[in-house]
GUVEXVO-809883 format. One record per residue (C-alpha): residue number from 1; residue in one letter; y, x, z. Coordinates in pm, whole numbers, plus 50000, padded with zeros to 5 digits. Layout:
BEGIN
- num|residuo|north|east|up
- NUM|A|Y|X|Z
...
***
This chain:
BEGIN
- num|residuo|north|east|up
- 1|X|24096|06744|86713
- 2|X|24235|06372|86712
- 3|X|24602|06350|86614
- 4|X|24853|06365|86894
- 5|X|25196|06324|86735
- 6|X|25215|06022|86935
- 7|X|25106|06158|87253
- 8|X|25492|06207|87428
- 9|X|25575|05846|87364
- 10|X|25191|05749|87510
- 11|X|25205|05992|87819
- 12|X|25487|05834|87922
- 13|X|25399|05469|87884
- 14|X|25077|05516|88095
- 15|X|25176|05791|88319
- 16|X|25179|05507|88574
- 17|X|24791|05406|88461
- 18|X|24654|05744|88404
- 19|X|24594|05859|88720
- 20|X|24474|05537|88962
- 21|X|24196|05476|89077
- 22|X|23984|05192|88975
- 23|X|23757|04995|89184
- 24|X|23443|05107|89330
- 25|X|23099|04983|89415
- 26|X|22764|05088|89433
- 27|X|22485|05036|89175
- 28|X|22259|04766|89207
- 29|X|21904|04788|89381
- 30|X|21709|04537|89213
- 31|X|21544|04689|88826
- 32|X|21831|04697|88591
- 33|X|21762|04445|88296
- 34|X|21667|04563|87971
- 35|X|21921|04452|87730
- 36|X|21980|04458|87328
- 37|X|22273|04806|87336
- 38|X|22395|04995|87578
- 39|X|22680|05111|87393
- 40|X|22761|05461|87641
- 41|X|23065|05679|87563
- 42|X|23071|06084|87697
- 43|X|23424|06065|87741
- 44|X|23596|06427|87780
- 45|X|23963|06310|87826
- 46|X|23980|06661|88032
- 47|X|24268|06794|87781
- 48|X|24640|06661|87583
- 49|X|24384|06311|87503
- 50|X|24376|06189|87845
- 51|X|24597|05906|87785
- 52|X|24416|05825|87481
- 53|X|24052|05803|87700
- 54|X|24244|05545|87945
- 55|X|24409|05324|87644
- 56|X|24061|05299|87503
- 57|X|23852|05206|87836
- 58|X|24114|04921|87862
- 59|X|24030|04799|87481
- 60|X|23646|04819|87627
- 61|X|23718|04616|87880
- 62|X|23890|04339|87698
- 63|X|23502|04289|87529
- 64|X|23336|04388|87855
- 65|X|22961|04393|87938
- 66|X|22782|04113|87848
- 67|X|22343|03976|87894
- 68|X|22376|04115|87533
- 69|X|22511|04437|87648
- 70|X|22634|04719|87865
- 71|X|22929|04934|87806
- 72|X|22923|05261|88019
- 73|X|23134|05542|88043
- 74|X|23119|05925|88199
- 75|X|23550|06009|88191
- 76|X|23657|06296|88286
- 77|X|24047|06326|88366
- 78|X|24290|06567|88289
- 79|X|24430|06485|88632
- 80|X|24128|06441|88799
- 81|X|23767|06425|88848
- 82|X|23511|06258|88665
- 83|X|23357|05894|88681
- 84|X|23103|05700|88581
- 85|X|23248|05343|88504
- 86|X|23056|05048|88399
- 87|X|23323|04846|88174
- 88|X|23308|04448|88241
- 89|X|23515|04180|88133
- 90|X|23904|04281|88214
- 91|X|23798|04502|88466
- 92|X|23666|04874|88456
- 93|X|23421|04925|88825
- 94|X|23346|05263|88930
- 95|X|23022|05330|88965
- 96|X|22960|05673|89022
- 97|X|23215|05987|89150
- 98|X|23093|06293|88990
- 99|X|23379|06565|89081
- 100|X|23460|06835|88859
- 101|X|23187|06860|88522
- 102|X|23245|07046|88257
- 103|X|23211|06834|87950
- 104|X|23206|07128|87713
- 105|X|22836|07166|87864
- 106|X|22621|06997|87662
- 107|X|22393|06957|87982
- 108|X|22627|06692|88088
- 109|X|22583|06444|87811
- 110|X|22187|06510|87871
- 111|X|22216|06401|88216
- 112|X|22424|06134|88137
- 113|X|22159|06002|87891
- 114|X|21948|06065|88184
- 115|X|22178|05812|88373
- 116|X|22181|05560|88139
- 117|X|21817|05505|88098
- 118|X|21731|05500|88438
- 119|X|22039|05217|88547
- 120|X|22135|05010|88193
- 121|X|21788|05064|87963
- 122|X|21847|04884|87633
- 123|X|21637|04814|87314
- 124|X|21917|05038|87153
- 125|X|22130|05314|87225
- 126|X|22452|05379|87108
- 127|X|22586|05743|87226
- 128|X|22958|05832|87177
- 129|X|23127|06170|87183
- 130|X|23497|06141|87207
- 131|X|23737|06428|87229
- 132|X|23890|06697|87008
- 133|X|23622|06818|86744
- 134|X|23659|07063|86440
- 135|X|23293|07011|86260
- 136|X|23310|07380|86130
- 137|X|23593|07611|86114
- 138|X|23669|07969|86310
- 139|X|24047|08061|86331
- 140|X|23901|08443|86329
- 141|X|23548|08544|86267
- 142|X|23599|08707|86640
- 143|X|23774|08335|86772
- 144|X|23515|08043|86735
- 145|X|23652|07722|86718
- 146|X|23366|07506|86578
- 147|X|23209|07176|86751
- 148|X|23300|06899|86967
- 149|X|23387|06814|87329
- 150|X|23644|07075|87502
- 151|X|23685|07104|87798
- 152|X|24086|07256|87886
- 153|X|23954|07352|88224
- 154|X|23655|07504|88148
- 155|X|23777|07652|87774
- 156|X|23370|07515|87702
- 157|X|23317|07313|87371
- 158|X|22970|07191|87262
- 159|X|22906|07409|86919
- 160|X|22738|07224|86619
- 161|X|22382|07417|86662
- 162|X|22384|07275|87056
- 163|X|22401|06932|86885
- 164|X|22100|07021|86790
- 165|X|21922|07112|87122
- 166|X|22188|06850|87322
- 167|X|22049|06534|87079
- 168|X|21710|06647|87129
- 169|X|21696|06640|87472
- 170|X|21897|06235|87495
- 171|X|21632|06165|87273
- 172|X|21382|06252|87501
- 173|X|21546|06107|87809
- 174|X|21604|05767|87616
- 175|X|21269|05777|87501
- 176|X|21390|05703|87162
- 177|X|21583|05853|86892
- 178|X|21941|05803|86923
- 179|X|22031|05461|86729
- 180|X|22366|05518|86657
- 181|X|22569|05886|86756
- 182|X|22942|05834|86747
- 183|X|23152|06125|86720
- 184|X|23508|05984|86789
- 185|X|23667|06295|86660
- 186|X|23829|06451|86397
- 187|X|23662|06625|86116
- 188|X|23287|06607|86202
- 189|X|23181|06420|85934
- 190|X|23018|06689|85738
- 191|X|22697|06773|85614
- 192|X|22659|07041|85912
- 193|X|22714|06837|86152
- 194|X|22441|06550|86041
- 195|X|22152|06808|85933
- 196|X|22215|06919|86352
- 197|X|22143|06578|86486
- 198|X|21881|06474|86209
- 199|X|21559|06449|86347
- 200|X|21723|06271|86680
- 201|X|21915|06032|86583
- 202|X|21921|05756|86320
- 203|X|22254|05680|86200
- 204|X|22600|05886|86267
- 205|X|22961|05759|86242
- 206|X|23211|06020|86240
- 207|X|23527|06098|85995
- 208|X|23598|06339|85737
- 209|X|23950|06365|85802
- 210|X|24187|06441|86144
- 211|X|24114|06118|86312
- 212|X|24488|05928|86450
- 213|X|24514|05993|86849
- 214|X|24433|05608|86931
- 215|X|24068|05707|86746
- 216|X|23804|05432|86734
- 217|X|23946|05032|86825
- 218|X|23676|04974|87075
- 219|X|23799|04603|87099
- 220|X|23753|04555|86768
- 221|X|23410|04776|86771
- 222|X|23211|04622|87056
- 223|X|23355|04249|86913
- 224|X|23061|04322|86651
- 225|X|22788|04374|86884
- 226|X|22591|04039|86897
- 227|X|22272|03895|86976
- 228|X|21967|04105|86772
- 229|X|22252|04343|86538
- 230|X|22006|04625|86395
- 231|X|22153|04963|86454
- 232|X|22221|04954|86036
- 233|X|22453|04666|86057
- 234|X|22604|04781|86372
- 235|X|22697|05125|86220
- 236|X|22830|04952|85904
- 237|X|23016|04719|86131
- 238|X|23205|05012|86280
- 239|X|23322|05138|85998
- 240|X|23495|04844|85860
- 241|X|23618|04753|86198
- 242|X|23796|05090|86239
- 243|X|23939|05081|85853
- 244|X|24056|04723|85921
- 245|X|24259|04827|86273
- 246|X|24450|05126|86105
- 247|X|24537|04863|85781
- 248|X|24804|04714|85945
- 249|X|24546|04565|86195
- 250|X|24500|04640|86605
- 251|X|24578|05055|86559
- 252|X|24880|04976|86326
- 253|X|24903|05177|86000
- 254|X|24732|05559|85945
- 255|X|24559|05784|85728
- 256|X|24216|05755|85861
- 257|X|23854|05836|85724
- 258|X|23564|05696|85860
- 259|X|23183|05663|85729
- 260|X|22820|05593|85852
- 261|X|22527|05822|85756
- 262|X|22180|05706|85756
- 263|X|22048|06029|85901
- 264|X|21644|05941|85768
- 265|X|21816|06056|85414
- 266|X|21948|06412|85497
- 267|X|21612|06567|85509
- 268|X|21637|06441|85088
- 269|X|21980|06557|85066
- 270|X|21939|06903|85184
- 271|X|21648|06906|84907
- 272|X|21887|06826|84640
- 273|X|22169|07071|84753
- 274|X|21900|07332|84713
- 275|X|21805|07212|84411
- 276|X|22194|07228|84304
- 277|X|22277|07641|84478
- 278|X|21937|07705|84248
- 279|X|22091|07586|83927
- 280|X|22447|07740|84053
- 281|X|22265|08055|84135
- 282|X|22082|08119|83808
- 283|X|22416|08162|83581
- 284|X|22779|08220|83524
- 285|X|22996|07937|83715
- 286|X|23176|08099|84032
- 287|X|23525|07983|83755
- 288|X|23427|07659|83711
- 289|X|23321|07632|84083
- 290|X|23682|07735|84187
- 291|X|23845|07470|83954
- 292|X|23655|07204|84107
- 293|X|23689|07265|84450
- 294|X|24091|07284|84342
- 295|X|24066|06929|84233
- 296|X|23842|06802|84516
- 297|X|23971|06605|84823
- 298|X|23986|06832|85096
- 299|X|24106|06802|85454
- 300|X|24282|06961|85764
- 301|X|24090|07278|85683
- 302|X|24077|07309|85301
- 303|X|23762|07485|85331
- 304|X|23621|07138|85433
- 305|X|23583|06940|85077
- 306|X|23415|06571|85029
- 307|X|23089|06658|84880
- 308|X|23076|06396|84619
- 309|X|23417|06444|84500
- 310|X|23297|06761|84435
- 311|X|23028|06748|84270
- 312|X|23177|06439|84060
- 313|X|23451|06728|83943
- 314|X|23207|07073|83890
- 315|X|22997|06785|83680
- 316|X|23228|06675|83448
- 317|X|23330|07069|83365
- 318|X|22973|07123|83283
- 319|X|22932|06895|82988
- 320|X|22598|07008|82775
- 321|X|22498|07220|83070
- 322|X|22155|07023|83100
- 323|X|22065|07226|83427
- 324|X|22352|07171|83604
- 325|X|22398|06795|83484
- 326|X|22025|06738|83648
- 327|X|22143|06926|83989
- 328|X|22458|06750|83985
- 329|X|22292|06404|83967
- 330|X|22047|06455|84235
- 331|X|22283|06561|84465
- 332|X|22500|06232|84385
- 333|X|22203|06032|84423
- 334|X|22084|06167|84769
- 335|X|22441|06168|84905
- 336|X|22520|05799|84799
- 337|X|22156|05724|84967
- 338|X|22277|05875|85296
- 339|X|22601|05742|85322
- 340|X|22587|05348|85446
- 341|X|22974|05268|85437
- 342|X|23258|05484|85384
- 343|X|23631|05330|85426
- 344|X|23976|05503|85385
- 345|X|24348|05413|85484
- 346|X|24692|05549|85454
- 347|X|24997|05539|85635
- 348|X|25213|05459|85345
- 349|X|24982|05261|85147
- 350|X|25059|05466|84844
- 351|X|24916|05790|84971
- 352|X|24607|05845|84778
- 353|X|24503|06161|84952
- 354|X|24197|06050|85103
- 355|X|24104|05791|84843
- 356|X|23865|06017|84673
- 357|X|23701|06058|85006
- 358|X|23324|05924|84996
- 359|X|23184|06005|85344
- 360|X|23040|06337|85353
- 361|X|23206|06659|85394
- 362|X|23065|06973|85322
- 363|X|23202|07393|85352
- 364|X|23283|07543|85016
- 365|X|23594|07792|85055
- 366|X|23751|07838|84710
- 367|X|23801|08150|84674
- 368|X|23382|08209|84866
- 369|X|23533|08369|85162
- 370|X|23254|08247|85400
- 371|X|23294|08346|85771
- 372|X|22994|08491|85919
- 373|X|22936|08300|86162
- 374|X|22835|08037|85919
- 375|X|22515|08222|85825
- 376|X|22399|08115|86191
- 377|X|22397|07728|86128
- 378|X|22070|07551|86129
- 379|X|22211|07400|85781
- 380|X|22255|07747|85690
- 381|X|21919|07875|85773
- 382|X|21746|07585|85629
- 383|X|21897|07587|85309
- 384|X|22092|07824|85012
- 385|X|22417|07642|85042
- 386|X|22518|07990|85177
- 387|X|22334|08178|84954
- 388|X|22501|07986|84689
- 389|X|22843|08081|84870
- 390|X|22752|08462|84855
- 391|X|22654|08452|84520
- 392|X|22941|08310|84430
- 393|X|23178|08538|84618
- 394|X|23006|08859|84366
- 395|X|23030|08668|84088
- 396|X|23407|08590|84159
- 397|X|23484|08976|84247
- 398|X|23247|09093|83968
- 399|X|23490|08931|83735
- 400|X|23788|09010|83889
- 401|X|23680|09400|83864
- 402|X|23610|09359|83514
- 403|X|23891|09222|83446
- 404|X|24062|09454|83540
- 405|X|23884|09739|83430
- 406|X|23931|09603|83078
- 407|X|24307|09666|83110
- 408|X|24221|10000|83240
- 409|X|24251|09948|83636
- 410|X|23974|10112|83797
- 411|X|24030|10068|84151
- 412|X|23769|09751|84162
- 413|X|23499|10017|84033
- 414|X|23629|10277|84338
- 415|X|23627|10035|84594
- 416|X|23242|09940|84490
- 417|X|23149|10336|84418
- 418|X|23246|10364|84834
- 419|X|23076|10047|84944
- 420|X|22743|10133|84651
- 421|X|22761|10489|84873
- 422|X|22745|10307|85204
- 423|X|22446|10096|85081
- 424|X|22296|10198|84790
- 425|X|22095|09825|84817
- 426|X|22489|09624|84795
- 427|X|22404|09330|84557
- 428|X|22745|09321|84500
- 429|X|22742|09670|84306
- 430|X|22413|09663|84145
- 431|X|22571|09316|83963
- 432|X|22883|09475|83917
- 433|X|22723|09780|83706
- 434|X|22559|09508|83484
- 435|X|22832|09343|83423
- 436|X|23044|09673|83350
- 437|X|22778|09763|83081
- 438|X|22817|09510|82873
- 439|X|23233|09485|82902
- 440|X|23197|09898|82794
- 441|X|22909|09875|82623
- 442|X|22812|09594|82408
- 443|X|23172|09430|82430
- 444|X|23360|09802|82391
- 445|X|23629|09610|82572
- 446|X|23749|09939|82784
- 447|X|24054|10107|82594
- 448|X|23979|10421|82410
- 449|X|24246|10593|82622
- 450|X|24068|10523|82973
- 451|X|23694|10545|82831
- 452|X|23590|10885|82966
- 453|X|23737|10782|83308
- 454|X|23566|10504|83290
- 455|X|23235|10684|83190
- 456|X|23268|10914|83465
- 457|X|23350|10647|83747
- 458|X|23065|10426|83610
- 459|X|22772|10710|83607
- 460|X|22899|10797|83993
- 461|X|22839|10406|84044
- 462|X|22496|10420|83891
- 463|X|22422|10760|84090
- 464|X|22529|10601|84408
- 465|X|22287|10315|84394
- 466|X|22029|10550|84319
- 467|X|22089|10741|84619
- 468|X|21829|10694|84901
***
């Protein structure tokens, strides 16, 4: 969601502005020209943003349209319907009345796409989601709150897996991959979010962090956009543009992440985070795991870390670990690959919060409580990053039990005799019973006292996991 502790002071400066209507007239007969971008915007103001969406169509239109370029946007009003609006020079022109959408359908931005092609066709296309966005996080396992776009009158949001299908399907109406996907929202700049939209779109700009209320300087943006600008230098363009407006520039001062990802890489990074839950997997580091992620940068939802930060931390606690060094290296590699520009600022200007922040997000709760719901990403299902979670979630408890069994608390080995009894197949037990062994066994680290309790809860383990 974008910041809004601004939002009293802007409601009631553009009150007045917020609900007028602009100027209409029909689209032009004659074939649209082709031209370098068509820079388009999806823009659900339909919520507590709305005055936000107007300040930024005006910052459009102080570029405007150009024989370079067309600036479109689909708005849709808290206060009113929705409108397509062709932004020129000081002046926004209705071009389209659409009524009531719901821009938590991801159907919408497809026809929009739709739109575009068929009335401002470009060499490239640059496709902008701007609203409230969360990347990945459920309040509850039973409340969902993941994705972009929501609509307050519909309560619809477009999830991260309907990036997928929703990307796929502008692709196909533009006839070309998405150039450049701007999500001008907070906290989708994760690794999620990109492996959704790989194969459909070439470069993403998005932030790590809760983006400030005034989000992207579109003045400042669109300023950038000249004659033959590759879709590369455009995305990199944006990102310094939008650190450079919250420095004490147009936006003021704020804490503000921003970054563009090279999306052809991802396919490589996925590879090496695989490569990395393998190594993870194979021994003893759910401890060390925790201590990083305690030292990593993380953001509104601490279960959403900076990957490299990460990895730059669980590295240097693994000194001598040859296995883990290797992982830990590829991963770096691949990540700094993908990322083409990642820029930081602060509202103080001694706040060094985000400064560790590198681009790239990523889900790693500390303590491996992973919601369910996560298992049903397309990151998920594609690679062990959740494995890697769950593995690390028994390892954790495995110790914990232990631990406590050593100072003779047995309620750990209990709890896992009920849950062994309920599935005999729980990995979490069958571990657990290994690890018990040697603390009794080869360690003698039970006391004497509790040793034929402990013998007697530990056989009723073993028995239960035999059961069938």
């Amino acid at each position: 969601m974008k910041k809004v502790s601004s939002i009293i002071a802007a409601v009631a400066l553009m009150i007045g502005a917020a609900c007028t209507t602009v100027s209409a007239a029909a689209p032009k007969k004659n074939a649209p020209k082709m031209k370098d971008w068509t820079v388009a915007v999806f823009l659900n103001a339909d919520n507590n943003l709305d005055p936000f969406g107007v300040e930024d169509q005006e910052e459009m239109a102080r570029i405007g349209s150009n024989e370079n370029l067309n600036i479109v946007t689909l708005i849709d009003r808290e206060c009113g319907p929705a409108q397509i609006n062709y932004i020129e020079k000081n002046k926004i022109r209705k071009i389209k009345d659409m009524g009531e959408l719901d821009m938590g359908d991801y159907k919408e931005l497809v026809k929009f796409c739709k739109f575009i092609k068929e009335n401002y066709p470009a060499k490239h296309y640059s496709i902008g989601l701007w609203n409230h966005g969360s990347g990945w996080k459920a309040k509850t396992d039973k409340n969902v709150v993941r994705g972009i776009s929501y609509d307050d009158s519909s309560n619809n949001h477009i999830t991260t897996n309907e990036l997928t299908t929703a990307t796929k399907l502008c692709a196909e109406a533009l006839g070309q991959k998405l150039d450049i996907i701007n999500m001008d929202a907070c906290l989708m700049g994760m690794v999620e979010v990109a492996h959704a939209i790989k194969d459909n779109c070439c470069y993403f700009v998005g932030s790590e962090e809760v983006e400030p209320g005034k989000g992207a300087p579109y003045d400042d943006v669109l300023r950038g956009v000249t004659a033959g600008i590759s879709p590369r230098d455009f995305a990199n363009h944006w990102i310094n543009a939008f650190a450079k407006s919250y420095q004490n520039g147009s936006q003021g001062r704020d804490d503000s992440t921003q970054s563009a990802i090279d999306l052809s890489k991802i396919d490589a990074l996925d590879d090496a985070l695989n490569g990395f839950a393998k190594a993870v997997m194979s021994g003893k580091y759910a401890g060390k795991i925790q201590q990083a992620v305690g030292k990593t940068t993380k953001y509104e939802y601490p279960e959403n870390i900076d990957l490299m930060h990460f990895i730059k931390n669980f590295k240097a606690l693994c000194t001598g670990d040859s296995s883990i060094i290797t992982a830990c290296d590829k991963v770096m590699a691949a990540a700094k690959a993908a990322v083409v520009n990642s820029k930081t600022t602060s509202y103080s200007g001694n706040d060094q919060r985000l400064k560790n922040s590198t681009g790239l997000a990523i889900y790693l709760p500390q303590r491996f409580g992973m919601e369910s719901k996560y298992l049903e990403l397309g990151f998920s299902k594609a690679t062990m990053w959740d494995d890697m979670i769950l593995s690390l979630r028994t390892q954790r408890a495995c110790s914990d039990t232990v631990a406590s069994a050593k100072k003779g608390d047995f309620k750990g080995i209990k709890s896992a005799i009920s849950e062994a009894k309920k599935n005999p197949r729980s990995q979490y037990a069958r571990a657990l019973v290994r690890e018990l062994n040697t603390a009794a066994y080869v360690e003698k680290s039970i006391p004497a006292k509790d040793q034929a309790e402990f013998d007697r809860l530990f056989n009723n383990l073993k028995s239960a996991l035999q059961a069938r």
